[in-house]
N, CA, C and O atoms as CSV, one atom per row, in Angstrom:
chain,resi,resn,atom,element,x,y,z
A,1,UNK,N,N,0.862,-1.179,0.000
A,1,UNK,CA,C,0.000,0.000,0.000
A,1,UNK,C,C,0.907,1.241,0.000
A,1,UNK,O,O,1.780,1.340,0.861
A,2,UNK,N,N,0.737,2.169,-0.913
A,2,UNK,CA,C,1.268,3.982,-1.189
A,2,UNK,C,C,1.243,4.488,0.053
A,2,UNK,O,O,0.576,4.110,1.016
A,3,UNK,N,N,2.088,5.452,-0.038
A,3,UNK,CA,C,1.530,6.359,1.084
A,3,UNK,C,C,0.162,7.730,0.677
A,3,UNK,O,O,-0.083,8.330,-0.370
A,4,UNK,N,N,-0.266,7.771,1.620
A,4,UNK,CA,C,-1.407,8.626,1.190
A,4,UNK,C,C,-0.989,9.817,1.168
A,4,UNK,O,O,-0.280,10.338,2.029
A,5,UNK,N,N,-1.557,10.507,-0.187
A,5,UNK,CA,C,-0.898,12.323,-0.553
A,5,UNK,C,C,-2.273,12.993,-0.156
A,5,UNK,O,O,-3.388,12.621,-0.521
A,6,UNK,N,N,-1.959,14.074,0.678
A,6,UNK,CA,C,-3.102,14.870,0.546
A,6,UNK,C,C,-3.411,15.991,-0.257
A,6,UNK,O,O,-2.655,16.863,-0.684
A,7,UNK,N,N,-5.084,15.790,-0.458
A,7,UNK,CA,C,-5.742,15.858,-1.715
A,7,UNK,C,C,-6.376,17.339,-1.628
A,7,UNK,O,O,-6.250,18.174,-2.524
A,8,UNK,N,N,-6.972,17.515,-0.601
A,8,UNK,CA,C,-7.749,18.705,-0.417
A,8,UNK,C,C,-7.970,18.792,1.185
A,8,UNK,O,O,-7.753,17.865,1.965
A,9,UNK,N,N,-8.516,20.279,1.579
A,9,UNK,CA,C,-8.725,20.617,2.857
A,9,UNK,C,C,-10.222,21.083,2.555
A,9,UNK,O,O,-10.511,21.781,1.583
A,10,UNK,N,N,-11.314,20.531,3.675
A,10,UNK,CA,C,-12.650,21.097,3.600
A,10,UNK,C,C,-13.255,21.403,4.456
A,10,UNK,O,O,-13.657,20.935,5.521
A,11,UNK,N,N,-13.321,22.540,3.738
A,11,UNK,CA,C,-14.207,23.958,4.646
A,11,UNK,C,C,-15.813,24.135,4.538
A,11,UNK,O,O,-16.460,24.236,3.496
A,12,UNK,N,N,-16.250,24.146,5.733
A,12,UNK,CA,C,-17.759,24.312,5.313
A,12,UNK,C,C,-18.448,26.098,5.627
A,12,UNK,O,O,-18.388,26.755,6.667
A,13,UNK,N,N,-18.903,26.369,4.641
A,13,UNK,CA,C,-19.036,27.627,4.661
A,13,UNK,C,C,-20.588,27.750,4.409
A,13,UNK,O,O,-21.083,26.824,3.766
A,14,UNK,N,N,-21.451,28.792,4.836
A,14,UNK,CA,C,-22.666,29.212,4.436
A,14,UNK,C,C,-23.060,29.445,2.982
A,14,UNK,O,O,-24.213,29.289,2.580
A,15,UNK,N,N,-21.956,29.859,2.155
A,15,UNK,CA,C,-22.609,30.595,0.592
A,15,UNK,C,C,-21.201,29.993,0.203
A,15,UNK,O,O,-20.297,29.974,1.038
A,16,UNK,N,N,-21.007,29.443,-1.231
A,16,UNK,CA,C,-19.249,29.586,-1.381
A,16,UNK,C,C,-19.719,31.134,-2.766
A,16,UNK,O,O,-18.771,31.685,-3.324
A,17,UNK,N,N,-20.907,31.506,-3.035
A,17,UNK,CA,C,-20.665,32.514,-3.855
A,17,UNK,C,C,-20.557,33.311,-2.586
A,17,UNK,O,O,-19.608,34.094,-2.542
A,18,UNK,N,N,-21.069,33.276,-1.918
A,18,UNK,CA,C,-19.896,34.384,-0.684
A,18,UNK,C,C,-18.677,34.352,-0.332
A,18,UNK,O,O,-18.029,35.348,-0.009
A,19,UNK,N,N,-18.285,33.271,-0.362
A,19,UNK,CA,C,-17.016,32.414,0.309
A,19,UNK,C,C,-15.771,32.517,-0.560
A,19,UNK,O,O,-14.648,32.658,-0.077
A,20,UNK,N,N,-16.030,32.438,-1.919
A,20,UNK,CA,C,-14.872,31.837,-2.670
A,20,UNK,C,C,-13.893,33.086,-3.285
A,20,UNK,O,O,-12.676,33.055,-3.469
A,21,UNK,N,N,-14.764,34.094,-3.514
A,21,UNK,CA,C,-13.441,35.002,-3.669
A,21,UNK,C,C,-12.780,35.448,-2.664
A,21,UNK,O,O,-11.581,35.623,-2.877
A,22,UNK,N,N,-13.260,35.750,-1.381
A,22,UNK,CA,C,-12.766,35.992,-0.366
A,22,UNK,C,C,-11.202,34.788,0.119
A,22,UNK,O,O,-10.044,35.157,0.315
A,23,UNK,N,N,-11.738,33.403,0.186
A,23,UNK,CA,C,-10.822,32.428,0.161
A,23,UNK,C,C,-9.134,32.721,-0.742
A,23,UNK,O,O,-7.939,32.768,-0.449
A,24,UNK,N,N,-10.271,32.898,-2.309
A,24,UNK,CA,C,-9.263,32.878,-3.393
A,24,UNK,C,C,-8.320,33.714,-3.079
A,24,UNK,O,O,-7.122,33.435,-3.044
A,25,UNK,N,N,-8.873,34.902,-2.809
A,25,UNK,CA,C,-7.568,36.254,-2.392
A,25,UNK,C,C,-7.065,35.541,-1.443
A,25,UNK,O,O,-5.989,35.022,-1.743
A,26,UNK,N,N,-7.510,35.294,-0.248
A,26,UNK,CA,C,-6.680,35.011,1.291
A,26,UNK,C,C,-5.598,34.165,1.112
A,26,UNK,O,O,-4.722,34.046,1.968
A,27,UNK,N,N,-5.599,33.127,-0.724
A,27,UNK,CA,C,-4.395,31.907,-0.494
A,27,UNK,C,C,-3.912,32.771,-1.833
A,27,UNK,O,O,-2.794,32.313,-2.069
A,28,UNK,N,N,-4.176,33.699,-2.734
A,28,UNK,CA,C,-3.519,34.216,-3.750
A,28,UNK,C,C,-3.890,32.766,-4.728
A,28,UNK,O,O,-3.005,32.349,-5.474
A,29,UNK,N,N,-5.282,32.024,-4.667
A,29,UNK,CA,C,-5.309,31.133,-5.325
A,29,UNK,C,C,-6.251,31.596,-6.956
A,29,UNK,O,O,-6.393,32.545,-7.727
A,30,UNK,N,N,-6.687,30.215,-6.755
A,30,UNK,CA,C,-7.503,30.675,-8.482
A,30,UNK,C,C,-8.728,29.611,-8.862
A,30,UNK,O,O,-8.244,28.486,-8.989
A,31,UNK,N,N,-10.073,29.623,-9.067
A,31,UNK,CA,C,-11.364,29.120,-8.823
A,31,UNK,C,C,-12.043,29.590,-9.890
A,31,UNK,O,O,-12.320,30.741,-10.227
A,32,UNK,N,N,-12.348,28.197,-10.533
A,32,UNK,CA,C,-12.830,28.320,-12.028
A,32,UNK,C,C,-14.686,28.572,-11.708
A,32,UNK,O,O,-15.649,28.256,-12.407
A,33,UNK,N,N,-14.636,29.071,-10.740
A,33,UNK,CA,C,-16.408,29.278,-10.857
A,33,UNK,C,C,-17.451,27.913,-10.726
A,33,UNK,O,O,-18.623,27.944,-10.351
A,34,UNK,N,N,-16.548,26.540,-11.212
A,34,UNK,CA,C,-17.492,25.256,-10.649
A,34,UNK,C,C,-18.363,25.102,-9.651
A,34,UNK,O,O,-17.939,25.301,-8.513
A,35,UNK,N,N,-19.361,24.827,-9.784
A,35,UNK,CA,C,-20.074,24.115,-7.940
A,35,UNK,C,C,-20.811,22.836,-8.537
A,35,UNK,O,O,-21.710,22.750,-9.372
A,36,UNK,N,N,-20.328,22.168,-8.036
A,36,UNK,CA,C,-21.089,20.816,-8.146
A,36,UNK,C,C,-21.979,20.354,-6.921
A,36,UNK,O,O,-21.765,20.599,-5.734
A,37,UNK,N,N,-22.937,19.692,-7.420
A,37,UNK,CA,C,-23.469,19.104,-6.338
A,37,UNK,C,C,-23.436,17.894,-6.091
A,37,UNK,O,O,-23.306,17.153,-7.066
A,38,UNK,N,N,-23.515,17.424,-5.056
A,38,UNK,CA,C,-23.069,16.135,-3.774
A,38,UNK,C,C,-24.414,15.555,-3.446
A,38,UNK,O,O,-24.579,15.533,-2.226
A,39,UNK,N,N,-25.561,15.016,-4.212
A,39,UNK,CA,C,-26.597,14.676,-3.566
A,39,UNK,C,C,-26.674,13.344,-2.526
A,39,UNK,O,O,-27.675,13.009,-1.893
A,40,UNK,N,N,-25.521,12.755,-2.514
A,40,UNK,CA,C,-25.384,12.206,-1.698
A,40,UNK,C,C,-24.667,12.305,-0.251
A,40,UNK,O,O,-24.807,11.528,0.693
A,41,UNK,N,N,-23.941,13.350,-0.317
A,41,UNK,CA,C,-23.247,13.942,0.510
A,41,UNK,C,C,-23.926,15.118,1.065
A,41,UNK,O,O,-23.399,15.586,2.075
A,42,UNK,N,N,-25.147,15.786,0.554
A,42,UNK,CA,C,-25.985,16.624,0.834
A,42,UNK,C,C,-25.720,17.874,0.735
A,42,UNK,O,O,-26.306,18.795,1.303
A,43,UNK,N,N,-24.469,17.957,-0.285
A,43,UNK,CA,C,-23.862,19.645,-0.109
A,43,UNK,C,C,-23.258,19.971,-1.575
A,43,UNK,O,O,-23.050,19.215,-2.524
A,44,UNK,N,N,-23.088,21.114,-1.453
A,44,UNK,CA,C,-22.553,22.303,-3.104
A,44,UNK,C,C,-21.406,21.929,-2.598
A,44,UNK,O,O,-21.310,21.728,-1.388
A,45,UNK,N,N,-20.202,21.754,-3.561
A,45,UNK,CA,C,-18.808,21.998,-3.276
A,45,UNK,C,C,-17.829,22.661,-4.745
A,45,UNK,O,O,-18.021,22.457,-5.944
A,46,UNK,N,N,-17.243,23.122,-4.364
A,46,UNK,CA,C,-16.279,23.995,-5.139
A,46,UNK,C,C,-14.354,23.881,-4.637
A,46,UNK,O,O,-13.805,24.243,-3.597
A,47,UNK,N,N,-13.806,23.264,-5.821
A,47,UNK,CA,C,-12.870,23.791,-5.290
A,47,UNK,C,C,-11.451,24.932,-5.835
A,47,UNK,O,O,-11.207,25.223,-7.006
A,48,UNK,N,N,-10.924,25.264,-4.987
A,48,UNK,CA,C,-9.856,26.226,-5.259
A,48,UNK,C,C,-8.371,26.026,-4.911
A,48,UNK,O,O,-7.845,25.695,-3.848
A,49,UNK,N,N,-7.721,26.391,-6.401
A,49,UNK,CA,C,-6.304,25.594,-6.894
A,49,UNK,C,C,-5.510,26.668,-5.941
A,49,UNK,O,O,-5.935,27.812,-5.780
A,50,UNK,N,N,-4.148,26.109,-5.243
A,50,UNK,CA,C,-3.455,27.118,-4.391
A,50,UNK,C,C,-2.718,27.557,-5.397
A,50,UNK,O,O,-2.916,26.975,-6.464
A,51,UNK,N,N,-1.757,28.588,-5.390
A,51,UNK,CA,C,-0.741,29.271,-6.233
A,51,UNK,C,C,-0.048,28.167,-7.083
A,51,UNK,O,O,0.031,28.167,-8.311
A,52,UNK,N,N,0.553,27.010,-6.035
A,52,UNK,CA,C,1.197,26.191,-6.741
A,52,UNK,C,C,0.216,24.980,-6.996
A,52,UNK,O,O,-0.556,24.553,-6.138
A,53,UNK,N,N,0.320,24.540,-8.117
A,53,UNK,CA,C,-0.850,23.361,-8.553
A,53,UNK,C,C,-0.216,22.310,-7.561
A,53,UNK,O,O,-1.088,21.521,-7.197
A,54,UNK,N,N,1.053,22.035,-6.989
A,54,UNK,CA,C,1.140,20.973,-6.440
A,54,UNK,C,C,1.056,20.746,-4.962
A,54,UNK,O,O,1.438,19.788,-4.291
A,55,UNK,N,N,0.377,22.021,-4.570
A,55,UNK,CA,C,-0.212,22.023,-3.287
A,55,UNK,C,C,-1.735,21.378,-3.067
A,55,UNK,O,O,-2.429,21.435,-4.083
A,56,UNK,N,N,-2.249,20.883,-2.110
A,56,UNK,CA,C,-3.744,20.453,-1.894
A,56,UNK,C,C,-4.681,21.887,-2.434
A,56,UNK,O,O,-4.527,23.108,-2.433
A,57,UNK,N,N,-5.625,20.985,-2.838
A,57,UNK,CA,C,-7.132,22.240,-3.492
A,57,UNK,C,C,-7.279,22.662,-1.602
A,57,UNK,O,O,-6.601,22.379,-0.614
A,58,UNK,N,N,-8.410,23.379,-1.815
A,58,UNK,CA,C,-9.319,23.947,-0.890
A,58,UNK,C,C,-10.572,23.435,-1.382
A,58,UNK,O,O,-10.758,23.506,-2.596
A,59,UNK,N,N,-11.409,22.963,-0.694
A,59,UNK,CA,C,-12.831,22.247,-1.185
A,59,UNK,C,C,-14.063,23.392,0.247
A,59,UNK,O,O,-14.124,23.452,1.475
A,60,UNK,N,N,-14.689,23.967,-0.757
A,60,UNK,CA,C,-15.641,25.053,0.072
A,60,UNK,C,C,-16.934,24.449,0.400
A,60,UNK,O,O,-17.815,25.071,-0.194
A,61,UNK,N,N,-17.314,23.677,0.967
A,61,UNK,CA,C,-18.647,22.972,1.461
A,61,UNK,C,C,-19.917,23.883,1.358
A,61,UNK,O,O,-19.515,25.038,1.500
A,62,UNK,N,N,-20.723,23.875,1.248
A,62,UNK,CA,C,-22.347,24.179,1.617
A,62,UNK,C,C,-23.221,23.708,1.573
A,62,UNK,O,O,-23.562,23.235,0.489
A,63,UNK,N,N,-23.930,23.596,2.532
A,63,UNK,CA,C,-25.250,23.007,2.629
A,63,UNK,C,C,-26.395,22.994,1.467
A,63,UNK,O,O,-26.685,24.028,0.864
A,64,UNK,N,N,-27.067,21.653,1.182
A,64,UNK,CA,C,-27.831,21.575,-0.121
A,64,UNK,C,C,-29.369,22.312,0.774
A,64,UNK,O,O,-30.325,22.826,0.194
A,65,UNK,N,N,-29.226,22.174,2.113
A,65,UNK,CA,C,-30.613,22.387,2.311
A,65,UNK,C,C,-30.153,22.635,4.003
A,65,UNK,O,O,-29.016,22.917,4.380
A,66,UNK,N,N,-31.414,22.436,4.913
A,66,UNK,CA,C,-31.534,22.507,6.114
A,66,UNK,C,C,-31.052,20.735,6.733
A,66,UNK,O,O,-30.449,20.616,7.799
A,67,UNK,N,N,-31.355,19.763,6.056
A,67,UNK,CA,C,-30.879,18.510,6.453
A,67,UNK,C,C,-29.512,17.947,6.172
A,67,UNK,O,O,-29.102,16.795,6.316
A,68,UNK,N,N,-28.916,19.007,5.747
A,68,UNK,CA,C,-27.332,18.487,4.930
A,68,UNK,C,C,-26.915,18.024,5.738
A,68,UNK,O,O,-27.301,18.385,6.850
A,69,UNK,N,N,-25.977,17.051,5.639
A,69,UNK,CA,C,-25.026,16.406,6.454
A,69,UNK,C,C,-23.644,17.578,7.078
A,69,UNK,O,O,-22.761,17.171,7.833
A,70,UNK,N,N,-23.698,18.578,6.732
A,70,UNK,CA,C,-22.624,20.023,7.316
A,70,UNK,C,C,-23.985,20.685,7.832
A,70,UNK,O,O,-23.610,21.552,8.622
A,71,UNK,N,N,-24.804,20.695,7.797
A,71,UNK,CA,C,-26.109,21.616,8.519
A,71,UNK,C,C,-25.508,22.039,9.585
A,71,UNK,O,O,-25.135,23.203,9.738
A,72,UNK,N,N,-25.349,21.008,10.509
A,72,UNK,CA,C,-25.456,21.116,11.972
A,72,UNK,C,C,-24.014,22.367,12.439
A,72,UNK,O,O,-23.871,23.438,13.028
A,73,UNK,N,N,-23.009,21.091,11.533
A,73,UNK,CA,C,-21.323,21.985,11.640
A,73,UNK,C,C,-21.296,23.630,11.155
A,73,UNK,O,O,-20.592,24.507,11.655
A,74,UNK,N,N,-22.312,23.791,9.987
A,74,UNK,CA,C,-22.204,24.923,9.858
A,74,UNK,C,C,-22.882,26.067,11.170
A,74,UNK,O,O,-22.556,27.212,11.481
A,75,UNK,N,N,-23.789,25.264,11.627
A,75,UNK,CA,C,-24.554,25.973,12.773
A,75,UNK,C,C,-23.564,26.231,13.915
A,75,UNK,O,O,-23.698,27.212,14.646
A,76,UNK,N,N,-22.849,25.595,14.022
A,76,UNK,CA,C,-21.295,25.781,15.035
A,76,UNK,C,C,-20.792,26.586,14.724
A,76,UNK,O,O,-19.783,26.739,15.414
A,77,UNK,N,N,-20.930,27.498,13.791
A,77,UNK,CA,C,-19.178,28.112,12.907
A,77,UNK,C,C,-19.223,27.905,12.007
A,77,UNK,O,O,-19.829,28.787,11.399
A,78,UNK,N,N,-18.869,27.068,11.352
A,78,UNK,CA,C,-18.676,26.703,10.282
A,78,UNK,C,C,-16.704,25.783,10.158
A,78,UNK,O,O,-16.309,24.930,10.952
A,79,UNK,N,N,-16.092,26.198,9.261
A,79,UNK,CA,C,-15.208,26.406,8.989
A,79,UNK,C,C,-14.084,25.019,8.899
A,79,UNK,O,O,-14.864,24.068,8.873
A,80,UNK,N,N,-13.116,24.627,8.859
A,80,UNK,CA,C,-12.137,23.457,8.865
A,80,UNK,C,C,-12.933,22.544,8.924
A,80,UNK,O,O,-13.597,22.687,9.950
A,81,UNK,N,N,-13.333,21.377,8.187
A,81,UNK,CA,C,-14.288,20.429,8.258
A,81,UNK,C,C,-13.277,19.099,8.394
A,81,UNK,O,O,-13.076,18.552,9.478
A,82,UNK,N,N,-12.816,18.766,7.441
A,82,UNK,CA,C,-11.715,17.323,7.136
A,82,UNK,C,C,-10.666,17.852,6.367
A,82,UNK,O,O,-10.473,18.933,5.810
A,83,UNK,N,N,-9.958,16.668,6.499
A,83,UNK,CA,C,-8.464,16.562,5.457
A,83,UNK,C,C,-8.904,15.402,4.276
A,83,UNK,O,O,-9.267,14.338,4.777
A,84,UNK,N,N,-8.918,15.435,3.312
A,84,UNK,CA,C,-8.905,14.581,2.419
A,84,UNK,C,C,-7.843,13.960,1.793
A,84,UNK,O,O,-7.439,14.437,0.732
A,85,UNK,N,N,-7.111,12.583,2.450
A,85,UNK,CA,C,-6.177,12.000,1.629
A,85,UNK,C,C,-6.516,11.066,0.197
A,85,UNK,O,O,-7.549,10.437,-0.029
A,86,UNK,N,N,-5.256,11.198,-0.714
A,86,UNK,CA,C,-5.708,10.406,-1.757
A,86,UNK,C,C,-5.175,8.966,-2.031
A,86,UNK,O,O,-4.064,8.863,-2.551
A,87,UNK,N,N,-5.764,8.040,-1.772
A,87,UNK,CA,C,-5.171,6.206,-1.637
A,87,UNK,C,C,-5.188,5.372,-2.810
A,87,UNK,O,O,-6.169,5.431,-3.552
A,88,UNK,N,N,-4.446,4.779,-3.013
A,88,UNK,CA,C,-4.009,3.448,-3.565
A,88,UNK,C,C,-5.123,2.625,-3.803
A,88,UNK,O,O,-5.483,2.253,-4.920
A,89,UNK,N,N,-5.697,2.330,-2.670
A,89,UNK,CA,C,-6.660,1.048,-2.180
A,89,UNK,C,C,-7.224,1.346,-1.103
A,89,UNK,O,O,-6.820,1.419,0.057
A,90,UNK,N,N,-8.398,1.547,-1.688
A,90,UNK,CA,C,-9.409,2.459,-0.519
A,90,UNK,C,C,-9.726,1.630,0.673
A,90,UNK,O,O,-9.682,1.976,1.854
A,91,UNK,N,N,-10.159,0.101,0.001
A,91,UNK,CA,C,-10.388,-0.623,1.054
A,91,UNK,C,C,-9.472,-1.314,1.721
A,91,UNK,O,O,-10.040,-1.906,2.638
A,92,UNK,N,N,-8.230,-1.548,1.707
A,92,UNK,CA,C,-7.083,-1.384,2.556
A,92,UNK,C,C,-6.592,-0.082,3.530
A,92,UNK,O,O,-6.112,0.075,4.652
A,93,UNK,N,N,-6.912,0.541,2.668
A,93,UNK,CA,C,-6.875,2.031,3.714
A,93,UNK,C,C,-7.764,2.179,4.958
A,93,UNK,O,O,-7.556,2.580,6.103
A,94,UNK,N,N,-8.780,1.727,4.334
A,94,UNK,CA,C,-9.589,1.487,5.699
A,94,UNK,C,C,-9.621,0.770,6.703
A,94,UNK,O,O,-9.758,1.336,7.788
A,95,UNK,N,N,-9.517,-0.548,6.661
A,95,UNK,CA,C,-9.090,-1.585,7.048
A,95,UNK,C,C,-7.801,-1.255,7.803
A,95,UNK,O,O,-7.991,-1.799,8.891
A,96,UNK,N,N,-6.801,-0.771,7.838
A,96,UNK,CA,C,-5.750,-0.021,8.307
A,96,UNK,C,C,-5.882,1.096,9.304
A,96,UNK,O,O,-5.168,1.352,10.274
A,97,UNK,N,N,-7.064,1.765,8.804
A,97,UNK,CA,C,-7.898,2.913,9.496
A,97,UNK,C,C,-8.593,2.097,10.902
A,97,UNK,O,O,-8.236,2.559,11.986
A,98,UNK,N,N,-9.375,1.141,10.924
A,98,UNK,CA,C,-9.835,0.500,11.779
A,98,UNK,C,C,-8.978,-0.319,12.891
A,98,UNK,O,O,-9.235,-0.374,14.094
A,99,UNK,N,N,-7.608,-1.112,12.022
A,99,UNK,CA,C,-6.611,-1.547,12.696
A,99,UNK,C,C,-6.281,-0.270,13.999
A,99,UNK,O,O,-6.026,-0.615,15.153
A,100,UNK,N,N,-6.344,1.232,13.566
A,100,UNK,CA,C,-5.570,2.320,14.361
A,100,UNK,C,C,-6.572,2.704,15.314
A,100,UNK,O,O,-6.133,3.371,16.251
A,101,UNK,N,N,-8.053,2.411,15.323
A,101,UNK,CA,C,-9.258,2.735,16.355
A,101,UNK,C,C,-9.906,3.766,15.564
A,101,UNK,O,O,-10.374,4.717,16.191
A,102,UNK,N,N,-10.002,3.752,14.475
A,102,UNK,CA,C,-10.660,4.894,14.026
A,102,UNK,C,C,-12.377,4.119,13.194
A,102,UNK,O,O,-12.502,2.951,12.828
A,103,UNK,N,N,-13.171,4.934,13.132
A,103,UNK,CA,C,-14.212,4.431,12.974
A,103,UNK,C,C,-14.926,4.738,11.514
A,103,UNK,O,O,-15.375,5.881,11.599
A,104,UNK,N,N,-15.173,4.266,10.399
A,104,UNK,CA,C,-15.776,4.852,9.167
A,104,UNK,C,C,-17.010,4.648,9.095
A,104,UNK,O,O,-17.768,3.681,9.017
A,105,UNK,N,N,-17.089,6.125,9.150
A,105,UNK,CA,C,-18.634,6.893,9.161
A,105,UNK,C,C,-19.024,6.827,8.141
A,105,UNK,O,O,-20.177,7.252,8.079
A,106,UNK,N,N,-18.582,6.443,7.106
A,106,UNK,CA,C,-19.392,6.182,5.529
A,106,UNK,C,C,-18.435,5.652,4.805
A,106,UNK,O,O,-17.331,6.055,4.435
A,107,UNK,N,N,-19.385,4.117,4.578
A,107,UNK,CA,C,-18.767,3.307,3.545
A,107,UNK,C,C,-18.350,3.914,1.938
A,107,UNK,O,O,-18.927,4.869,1.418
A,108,UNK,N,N,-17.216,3.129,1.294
A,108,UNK,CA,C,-17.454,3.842,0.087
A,108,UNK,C,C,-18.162,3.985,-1.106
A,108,UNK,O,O,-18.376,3.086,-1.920
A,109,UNK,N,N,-18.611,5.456,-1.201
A,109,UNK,CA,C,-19.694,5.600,-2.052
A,109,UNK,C,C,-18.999,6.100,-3.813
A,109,UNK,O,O,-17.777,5.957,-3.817
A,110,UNK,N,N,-19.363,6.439,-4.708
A,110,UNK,CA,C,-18.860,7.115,-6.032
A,110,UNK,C,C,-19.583,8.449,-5.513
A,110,UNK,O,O,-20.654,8.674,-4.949
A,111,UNK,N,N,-18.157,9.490,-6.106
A,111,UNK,CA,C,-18.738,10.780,-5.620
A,111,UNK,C,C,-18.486,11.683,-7.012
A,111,UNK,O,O,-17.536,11.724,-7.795
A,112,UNK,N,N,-19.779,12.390,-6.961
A,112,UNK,CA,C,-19.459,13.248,-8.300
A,112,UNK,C,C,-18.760,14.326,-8.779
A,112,UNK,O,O,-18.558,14.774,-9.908
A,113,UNK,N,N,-18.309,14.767,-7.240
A,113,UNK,CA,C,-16.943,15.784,-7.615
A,113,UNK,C,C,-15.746,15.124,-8.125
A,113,UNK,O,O,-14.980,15.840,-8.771
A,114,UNK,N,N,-15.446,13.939,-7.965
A,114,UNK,CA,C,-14.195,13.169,-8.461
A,114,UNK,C,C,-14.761,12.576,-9.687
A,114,UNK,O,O,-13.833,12.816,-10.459
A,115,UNK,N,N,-15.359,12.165,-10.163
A,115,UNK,CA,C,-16.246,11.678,-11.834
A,115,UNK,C,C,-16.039,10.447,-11.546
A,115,UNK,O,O,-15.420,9.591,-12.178
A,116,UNK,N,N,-16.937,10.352,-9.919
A,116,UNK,CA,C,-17.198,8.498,-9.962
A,116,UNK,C,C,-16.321,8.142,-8.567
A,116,UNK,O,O,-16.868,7.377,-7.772
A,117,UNK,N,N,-15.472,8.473,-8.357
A,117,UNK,CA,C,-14.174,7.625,-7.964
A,117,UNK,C,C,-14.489,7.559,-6.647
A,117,UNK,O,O,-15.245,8.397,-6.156
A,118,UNK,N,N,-13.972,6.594,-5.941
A,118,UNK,CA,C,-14.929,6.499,-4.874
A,118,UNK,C,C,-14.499,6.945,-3.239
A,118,UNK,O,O,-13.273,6.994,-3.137
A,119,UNK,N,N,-15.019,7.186,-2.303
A,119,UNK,CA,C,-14.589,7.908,-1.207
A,119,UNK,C,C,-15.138,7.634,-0.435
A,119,UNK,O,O,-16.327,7.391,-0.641
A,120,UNK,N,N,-14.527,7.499,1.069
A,120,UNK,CA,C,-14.918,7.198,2.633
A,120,UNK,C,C,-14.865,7.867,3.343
A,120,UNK,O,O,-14.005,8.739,3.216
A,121,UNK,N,N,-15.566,7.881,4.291
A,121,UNK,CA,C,-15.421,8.870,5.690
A,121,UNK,C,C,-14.561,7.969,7.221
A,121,UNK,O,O,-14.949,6.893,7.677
A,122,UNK,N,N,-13.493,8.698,7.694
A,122,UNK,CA,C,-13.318,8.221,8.440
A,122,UNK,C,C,-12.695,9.329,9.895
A,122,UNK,O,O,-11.832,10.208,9.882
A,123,UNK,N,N,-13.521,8.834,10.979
A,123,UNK,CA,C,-13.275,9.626,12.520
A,123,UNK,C,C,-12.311,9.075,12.803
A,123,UNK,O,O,-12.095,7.976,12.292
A,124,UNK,N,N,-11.347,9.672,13.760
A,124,UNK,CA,C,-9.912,8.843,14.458
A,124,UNK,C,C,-10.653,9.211,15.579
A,124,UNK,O,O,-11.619,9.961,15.718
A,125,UNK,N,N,-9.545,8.046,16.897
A,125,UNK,CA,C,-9.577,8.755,17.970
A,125,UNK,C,C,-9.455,9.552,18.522
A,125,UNK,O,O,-9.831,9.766,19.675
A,126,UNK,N,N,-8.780,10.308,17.676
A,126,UNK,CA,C,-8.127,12.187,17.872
A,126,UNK,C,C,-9.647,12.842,17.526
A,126,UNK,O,O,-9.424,14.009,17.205
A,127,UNK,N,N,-10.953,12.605,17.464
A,127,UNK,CA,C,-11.578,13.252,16.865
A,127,UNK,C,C,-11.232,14.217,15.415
A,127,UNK,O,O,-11.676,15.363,15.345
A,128,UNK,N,N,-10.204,13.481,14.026
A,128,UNK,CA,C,-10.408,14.188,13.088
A,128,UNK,C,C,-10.961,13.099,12.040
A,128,UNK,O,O,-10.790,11.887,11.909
A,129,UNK,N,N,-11.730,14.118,11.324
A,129,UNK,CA,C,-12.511,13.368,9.869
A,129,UNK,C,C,-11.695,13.768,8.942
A,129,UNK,O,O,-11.207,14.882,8.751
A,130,UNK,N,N,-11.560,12.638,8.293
A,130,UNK,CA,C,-10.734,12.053,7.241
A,130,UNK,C,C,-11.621,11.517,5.842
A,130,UNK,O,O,-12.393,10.558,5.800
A,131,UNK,N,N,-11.324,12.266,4.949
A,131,UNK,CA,C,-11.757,11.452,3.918
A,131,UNK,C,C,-11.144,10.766,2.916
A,131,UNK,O,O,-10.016,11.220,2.725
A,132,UNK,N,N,-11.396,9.938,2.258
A,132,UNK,CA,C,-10.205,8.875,1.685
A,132,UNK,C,C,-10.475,9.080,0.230
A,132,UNK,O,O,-11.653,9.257,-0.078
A,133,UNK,N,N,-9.789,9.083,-0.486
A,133,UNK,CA,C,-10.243,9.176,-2.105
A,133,UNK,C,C,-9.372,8.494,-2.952
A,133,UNK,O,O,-8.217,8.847,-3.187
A,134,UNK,N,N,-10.189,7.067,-3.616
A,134,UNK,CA,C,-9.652,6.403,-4.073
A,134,UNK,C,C,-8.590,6.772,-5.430
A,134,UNK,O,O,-9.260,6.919,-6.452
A,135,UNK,N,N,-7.550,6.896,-5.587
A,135,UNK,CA,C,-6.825,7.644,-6.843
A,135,UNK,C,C,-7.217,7.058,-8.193
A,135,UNK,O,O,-7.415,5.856,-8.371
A,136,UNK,N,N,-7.303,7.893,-9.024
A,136,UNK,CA,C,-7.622,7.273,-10.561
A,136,UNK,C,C,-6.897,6.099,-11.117
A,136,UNK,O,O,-5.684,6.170,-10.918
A,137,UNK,N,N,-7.319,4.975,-11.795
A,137,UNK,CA,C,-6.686,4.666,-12.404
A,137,UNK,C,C,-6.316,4.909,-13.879
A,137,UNK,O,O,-7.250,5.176,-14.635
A,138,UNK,N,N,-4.690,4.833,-14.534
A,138,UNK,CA,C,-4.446,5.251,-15.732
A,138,UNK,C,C,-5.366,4.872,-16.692
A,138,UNK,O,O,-5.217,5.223,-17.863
């Protein structure tokens, strides 16, 4: 098994048409205007390229509705949601994840911000959420 590269950082925000230029300036980044939606994940997401392409995106969360799965987090604050690493072998990763006490909060589903590819949720004992994203194949 690879080591896992990280992929993106996600932020959950109220509006990302509020959110994203503000972001964009704050990293000197650059945001092609995308928002996709997550109907399974229950939220708009957008993300934004840092200066250097070979740094992690920024992924701007928002709620699809009042039941989103960030609803609640956004009602806190909002803000730093997960780290998203990108894996080899998702289901080894996990499995590995569980070996360490950590618990996955969502099996893997195909997500439509990645065009399919598939992704997990996972809590540590440290209380951080982790999401796993299976890497493309060639």
């Amino acid at each position: 098994m690879s080591e896992p590269t990280l992929h993106h950082l996600g932020f959950v925000v109220a509006s990302i048409a509020d959110s994203a230029e503000r972001f964009t300036r704050s990293i000197r980044g650059a945001w092609d205007g995308r928002i996709i939606h997550d109907p399974f994940q229950t939220v708009h997401a957008a993300f934004l390229q840092q200066p250097s392409p070979a740094e992690a995106l920024i992924e701007l969360l928002q709620p699809d509705g009042p039941q989103s799965r960030v609803a609640a987090f956004l009602k806190r604050g909002g803000g730093l949601h997960h780290l998203c690493y990108e894996v080899d072998a998702l289901d080894e990763q996990l499995e590995y994840s569980r070996s360490e006490g950590a618990v996955v909060t969502q099996k893997p589903v195909a997500a439509p911000a990645f065009d399919g590819r598939r992704v997990a949720w996972v809590y540590t004992r440290d209380k951080l959420l982790l999401e796993y994203l299976e890497r493309g194949r060639p």
